[in-house]
N, C-alpha and C positions, 0 to 999 in steps of 0.2 A: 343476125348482125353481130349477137355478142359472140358466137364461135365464129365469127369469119376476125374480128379484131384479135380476140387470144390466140386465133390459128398464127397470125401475122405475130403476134410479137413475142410468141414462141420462134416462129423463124428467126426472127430477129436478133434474140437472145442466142441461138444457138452457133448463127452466123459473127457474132460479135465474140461469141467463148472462142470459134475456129481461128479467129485473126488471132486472137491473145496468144491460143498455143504455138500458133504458127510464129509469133513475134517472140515466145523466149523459147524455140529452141535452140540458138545459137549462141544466148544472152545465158554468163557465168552469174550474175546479179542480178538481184531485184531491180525491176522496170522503175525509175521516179517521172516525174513530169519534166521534160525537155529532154529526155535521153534520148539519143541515137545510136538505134541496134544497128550494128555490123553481123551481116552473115559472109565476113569472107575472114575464113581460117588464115591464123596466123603463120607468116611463113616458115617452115622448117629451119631449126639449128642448123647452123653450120656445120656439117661435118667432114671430116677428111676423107680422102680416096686413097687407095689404095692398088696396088700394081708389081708386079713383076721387075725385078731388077734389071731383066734382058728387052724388056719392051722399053724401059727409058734409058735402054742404052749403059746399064751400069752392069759389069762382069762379076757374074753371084759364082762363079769359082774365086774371085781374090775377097768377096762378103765374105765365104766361108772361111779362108785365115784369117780375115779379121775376126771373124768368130773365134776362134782359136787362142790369138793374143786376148781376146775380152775373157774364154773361162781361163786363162794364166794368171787375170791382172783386175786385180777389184775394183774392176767397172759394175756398175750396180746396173744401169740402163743405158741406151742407146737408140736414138731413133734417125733415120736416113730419108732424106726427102728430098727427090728429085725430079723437076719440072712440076713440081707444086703434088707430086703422088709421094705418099710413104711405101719407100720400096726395100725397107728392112727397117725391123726393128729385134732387137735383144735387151733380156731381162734378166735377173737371176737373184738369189737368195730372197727370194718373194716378195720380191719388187714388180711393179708390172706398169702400165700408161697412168694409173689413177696416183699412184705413190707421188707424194708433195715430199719434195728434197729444200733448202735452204741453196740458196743459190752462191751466199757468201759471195764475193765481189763480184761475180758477175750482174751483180746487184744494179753495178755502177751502169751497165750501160741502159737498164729501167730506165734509171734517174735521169742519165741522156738525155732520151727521148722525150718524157715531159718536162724539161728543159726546154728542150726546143718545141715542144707544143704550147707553153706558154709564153715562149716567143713568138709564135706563128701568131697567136692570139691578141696580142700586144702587153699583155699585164707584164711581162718583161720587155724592156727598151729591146737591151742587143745583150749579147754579150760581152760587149767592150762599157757594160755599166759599173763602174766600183762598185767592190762590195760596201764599201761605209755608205753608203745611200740604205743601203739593210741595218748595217752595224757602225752607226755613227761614231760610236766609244772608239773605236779604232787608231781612230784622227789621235786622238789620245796619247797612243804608245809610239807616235811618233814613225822613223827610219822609213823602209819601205812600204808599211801598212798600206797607206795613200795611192799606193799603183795596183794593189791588187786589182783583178776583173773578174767577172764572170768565166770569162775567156780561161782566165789563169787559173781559176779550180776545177773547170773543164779538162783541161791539159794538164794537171799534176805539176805547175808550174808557179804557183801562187809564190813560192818561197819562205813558205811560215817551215820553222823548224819543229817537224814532229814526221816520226818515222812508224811505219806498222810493225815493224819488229821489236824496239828498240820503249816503243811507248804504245804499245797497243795494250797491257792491262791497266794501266795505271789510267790510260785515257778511257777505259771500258766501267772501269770502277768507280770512277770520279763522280759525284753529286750531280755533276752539270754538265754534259757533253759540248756543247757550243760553248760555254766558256772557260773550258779548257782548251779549246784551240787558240780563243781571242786572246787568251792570255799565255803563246809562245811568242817567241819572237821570230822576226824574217830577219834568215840569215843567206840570203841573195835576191835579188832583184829579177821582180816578176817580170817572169817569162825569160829565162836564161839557164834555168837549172833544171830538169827534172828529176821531180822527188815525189815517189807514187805512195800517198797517202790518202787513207780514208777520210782523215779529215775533211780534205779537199770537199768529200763528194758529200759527206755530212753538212756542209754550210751552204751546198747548193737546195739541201732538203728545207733545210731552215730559210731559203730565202726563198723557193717555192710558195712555202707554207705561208710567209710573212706578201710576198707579193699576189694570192692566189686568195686566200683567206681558208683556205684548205689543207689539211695536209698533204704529204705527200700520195699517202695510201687512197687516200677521199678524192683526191684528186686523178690519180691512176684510176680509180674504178670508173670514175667518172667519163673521161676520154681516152681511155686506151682499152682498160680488162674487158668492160661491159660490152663496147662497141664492138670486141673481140671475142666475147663472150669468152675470156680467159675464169672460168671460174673459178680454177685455185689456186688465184694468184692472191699473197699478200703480201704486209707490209709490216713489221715490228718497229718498236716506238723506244727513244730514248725517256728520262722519266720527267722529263718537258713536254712529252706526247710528239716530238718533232721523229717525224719516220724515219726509220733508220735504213737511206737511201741507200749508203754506200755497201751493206752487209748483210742486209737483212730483208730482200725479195725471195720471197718463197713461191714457189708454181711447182708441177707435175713435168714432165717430161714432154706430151703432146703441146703443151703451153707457151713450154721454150723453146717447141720448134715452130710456132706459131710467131711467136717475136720473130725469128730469125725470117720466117718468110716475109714478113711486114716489111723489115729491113729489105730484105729481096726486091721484093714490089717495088719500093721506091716509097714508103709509109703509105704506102694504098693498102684497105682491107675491103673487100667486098665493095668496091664501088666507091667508097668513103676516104678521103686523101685525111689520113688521121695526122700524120707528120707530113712536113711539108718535105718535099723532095730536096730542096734545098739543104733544110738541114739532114737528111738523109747522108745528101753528098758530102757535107761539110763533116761531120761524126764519122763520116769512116774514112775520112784522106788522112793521110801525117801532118799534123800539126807539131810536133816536134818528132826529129829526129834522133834517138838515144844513139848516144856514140858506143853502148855497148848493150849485150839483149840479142835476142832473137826474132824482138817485133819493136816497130815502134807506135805512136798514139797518134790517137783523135780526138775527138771528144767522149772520153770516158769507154773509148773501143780499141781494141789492140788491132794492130795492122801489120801484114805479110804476105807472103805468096805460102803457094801450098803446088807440090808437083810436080814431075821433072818438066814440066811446061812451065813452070813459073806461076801459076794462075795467082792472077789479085784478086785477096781473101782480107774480113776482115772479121774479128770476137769476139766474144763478152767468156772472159777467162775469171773464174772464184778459186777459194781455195780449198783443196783436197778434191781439184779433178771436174768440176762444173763447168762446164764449155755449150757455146752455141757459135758455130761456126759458118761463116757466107762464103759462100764462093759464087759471085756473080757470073760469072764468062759460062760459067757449068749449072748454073739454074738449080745449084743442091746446096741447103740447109744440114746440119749434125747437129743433134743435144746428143750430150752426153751426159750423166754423173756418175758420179763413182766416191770411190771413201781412199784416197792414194795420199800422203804426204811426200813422196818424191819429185825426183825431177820431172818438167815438162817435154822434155824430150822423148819420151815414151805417146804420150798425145800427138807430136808432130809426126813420128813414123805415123803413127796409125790413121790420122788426117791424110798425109801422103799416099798409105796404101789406098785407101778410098778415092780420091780424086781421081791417080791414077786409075783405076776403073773403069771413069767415066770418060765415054765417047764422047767428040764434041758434036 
C-alpha cells in the first residue's frame, strides 16, 4: 500500500514539474500568483519592403543622373519610395539609413502634426483658440496680441515681429526662449502678412506642452514615434525644457520617409488613424497664399506642384537641404539630407527629375 501511494505522488510531482516547464517557456518573467502566460509571439517590426524602380513604374535610367547630380552636390542621403516600396536609395561620405541628421525646420511640420493630434484628441479646442488663453500676459502688451490664434502660428501669420535672419542669435542666446517672443511686438494684423518665423512654431511647442502636460518630445513618443516605431527620432529642449519644435527634430533618413508616408496615408499607420484625415487635408492645402516664393503654406507644410504634369506635392523644407517630399497623385515619398547653404532651386530640378520618372 505504502509503494502503490509513493508510486502515485511521485507521478504526481513529476506531472505537476511537466506543466510548470511547459508554462514558462514562452514566459520572459518570473510566474507570480494571478499572472497570465501568453504563448503567442509578439508581432514582427515593422519593416520596409523593397523593389525595383521598373516594377513600380519609376525609370532607373533618369535614377541614375539623378545619381550623378547627388555625387556633384553634397547630398549626404536620399531615400525614394514608391507605392509604399523603397525603390532607391543613395548614401555617401559614410552616411547610410541608420545616420540621425537634425532636421532643422523641417522640424515644423513634426510639430504640425501633434498639433493636430491634440486637436483630434480635444486637449486643444481648434485652432481658432487665442493664444492668451496659454499666455494670459499678452492681454498686457496690448495692439494686436488679442487676435493672435493658433491658426496664426500655424500659418507664419501671427504678426509678432521677429525675423529668422535678422533675430535668430539673439533669440537663440536669450535666457528665455518663449519670453522673448512675448516680448516683440505685432507689427500687422493676424493673418494678413506672412512672416516665416520659428518663433511662430516655438509657442505652438509651449502651448503643446502647457495643454498636454507633456512635452513636446514625451508627447511625440507617445502618439506618433512609438506607434511608428520611429526610433530615432528626437526632440531638443530650450533651457525651460519647452522642445524645441520648430528646429530641433532629429530622426534618420528611413524615419523621415516614414513621416512622409503617414502623410501619404491620410495619417493612417498600420491600421491606426494616428492623425486624423482631416487635418491631414487641412496641413497640406494653402492656407495663405505668398505673393512671392516658390511655394506657398499650410499648416507648418510648404505647398506646390512638382513636374511637367503639374502634380500636387506637398513638404517639410530645413535648413541646409532637409526635405521630405509628398506627391500624392504618384503614391511617392523623398527624404533627402544634405549639408548645401544655397539655393533651393537645385532641390526642385532634382524633385522634377524624379517625378517625372514616374508612370501614372
Amino acid at each position: 500500500m505504502k509503494k502503490r501511494v509513493a508510486a502515485c505522488f511521485i507521478l504526481v510531482m513529476l506531472f505537476s514539474l511537466c506543466a510548470c516547464a511547459r508554462q514558462n517557456v514562452n514566459s520572459t518573467e518570473p510566474l507570480t500568483s494571478g499572472t497570465t502566460v501568453s504563448t503567442t509571439a509578439a508581432p514582427p517590426a515593422w519593416q520596409w519592403q523593397k523593389d525595383s524602380p521598373q516594377n513600380q513604374g519609376v525609370d532607373p535610367a533618369v535614377l541614375n543622373d539623378v545619381h550623378e547630380t547627388f555625387d556633384s552636390f553634397p547630398l549626404l542621403s536620399s531615400v525614394i519610395v514608391r507605392n509604399g516600396y523603397i525603390v532607391d536609395e543613395y548614401y555617401k561620405d559614410g552616411y547610410d539609413e541608420n545616420s540621425v541628421f537634425v532636421l532643422n525646420s523641417a522640424s515644423k511640420s513634426v510639430t504640425s502634426a501633434l498639433i493636430g493630434i491634440a486637436v483630434d484628441m480635444g486637449l486643444i479646442e481648434s485652432v481658432d483658440v487665442p493664444i492668451s488663453t496659454y499666455f494670459p500676459q499678452v492681454l498686457e502688451n496690448g495692439g494686436y496680441w488679442a487676435g493672435i490664434t493658433i491658426r496664426h502660428l500655424l500659418t507664419h501669420t501671427s504678426g509678432i515681429d521677429m525675423s529668422d535672419t535678422a533675430d535668430w542669435y539673439d533669440w537663440r542666446s536669450s535666457a528665455n526662449w518663449v519670453q522673448y517672443i512675448l516680448d516683440r511686438s505685432v507689427t500687422s494684423r493676424p493673418g494678413t502678412v506672412f512672416n516665416y518665423s520659428t518663433g511662430n512654431t516655438h509657442l505652438l511647442s509651449a502651448i503643446l506642452q502647457q495643454a498636454s502636460g507633456m512635452t513636446l518630445e514625451e508627447f511625440g513618443k507617445r502618439y506618433l514615434f512609438d506607434p511608428m516605431e520611429m526610433n530615432s527620432a528626437s526632440v531638443s529642449a530650450d533651457a525651460q525644457g519647452i522642445s524645441d519644435g520648430g528646429n530641433g527634430v532629429s530622426m534618420n533618413i528611413y524615419d523621415m520617409a516614414k513621416f512622409g508616408m503617414l502623410y501619404l496615408n491620410g495619417g493612417e499607420w498600420q491600421g491606426s488613424q494616428l492623425v486624423s484625415r482631416d487635418w491631414v487635408t487641412q496641413s497640406t492645402t494653402v492656407q495663405f497664399e505668398r505673393d512671392s516664393g516658390s511655394a506657398d503654406y499650410g499648416y507648418q507644410w510648404w505647398v506646390r506642384t512638382f513636374g511637367d504634369h503639374d502634380y500636387p506635392a506637398y513638404f517639410a523644407q530645413g535648413h541646409a537641404g532637409q526635405y521630405i517630399f509628398v506627391v500624392p497623385d504618384l503614391q511617392l515619398v523623398i527624404a533627402m539630407t544634405s549639408n548645401y547653404e544655397g539655393a533651393t532651386s537645385i532641390y526642385w530640378r532634382m524633385v522634377n527629375q524624379i517625378v517625372n520618372a514616374c508612370s501614372e
